[in-house]
C-alpha positions in Angstrom: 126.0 89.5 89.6 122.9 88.3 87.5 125.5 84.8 86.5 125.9 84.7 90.3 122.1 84.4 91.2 120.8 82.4 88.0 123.7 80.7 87.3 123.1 81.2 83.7 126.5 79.9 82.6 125.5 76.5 84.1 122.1 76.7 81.6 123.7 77.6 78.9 126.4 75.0 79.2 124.1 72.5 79.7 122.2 73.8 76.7 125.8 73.0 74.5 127.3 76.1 74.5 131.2 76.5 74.5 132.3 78.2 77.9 134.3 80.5 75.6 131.5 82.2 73.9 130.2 82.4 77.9 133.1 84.5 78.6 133.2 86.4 75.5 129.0 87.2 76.0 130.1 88.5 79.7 133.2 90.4 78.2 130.9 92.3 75.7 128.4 92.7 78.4 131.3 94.2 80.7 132.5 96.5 77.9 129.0 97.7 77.2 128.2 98.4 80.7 131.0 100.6 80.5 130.8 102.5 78.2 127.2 103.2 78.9 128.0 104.0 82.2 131.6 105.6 82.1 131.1 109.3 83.9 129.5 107.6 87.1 132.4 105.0 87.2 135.3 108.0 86.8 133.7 109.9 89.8 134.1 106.9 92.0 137.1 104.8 93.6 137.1 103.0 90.3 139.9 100.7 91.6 137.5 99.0 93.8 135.5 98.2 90.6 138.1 97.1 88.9 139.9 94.7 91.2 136.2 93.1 92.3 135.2 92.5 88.5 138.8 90.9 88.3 138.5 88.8 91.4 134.5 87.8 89.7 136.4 86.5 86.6 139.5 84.7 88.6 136.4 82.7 90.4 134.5 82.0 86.9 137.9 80.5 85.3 138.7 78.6 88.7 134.8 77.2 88.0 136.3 76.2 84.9 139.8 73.6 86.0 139.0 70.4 86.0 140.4 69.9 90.4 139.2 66.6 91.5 139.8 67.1 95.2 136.1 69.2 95.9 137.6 71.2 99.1 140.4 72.7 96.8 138.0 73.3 94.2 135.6 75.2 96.4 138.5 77.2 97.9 139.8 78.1 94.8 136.5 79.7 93.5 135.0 80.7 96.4 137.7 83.0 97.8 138.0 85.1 95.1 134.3 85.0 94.9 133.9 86.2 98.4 136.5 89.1 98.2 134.9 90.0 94.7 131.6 90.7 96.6 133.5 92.5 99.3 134.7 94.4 96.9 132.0 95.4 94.7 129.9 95.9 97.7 132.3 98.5 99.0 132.1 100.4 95.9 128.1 100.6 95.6 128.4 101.3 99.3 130.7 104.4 98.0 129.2 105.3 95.2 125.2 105.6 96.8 126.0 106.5 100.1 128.5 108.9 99.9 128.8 110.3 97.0 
């Protein structure tokens, strides 16, 4: 969520970075986050979690191929990008208001 608003991964490329470390920063990120926060995610649907976060990397890797045709290309990352949200909303919609 903090790539999707600051679009850090744009900055940093621009800066020279490798996309690869990118992804590995957001991977370590991802496996910090849950391990600090592994009881709360256990008591929750964690599918929803885990198929939104899945659906947030399919649309940072379809950022990634080189498509010249710029419909495609938006199609490609913004659908999974959209049901991502979907998805993640649902879960902090199930995780702070009814549980």
């Amino acid at each position: 969520m903090f790539n999707e608003v600051f679009r850090t991964h744009v900055h940093l490329g621009g800066a020279g970075f490798p996309k690869i470390t990118i992804v590995i920063f957001y991977a370590l990120l991802a496996i910090a986050y849950r391990l600090a926060f592994r009881r709360q995610i256990r008591s929750t649907p964690y599918a929803l979690l885990r198929i939104g976060v899945g659906l947030l990397f399919v649309a940072f890797f379809a950022e990634a191929l080189p498509l010249k045709n710029e419909i495609i290309s938006s199609l490609v990352e913004g659908i999974p990008k959209l049901l991502s949200r979907i998805n993640i909303a649902l879960y902090l919609w199930f995780f702070f208001v009814i549980v």
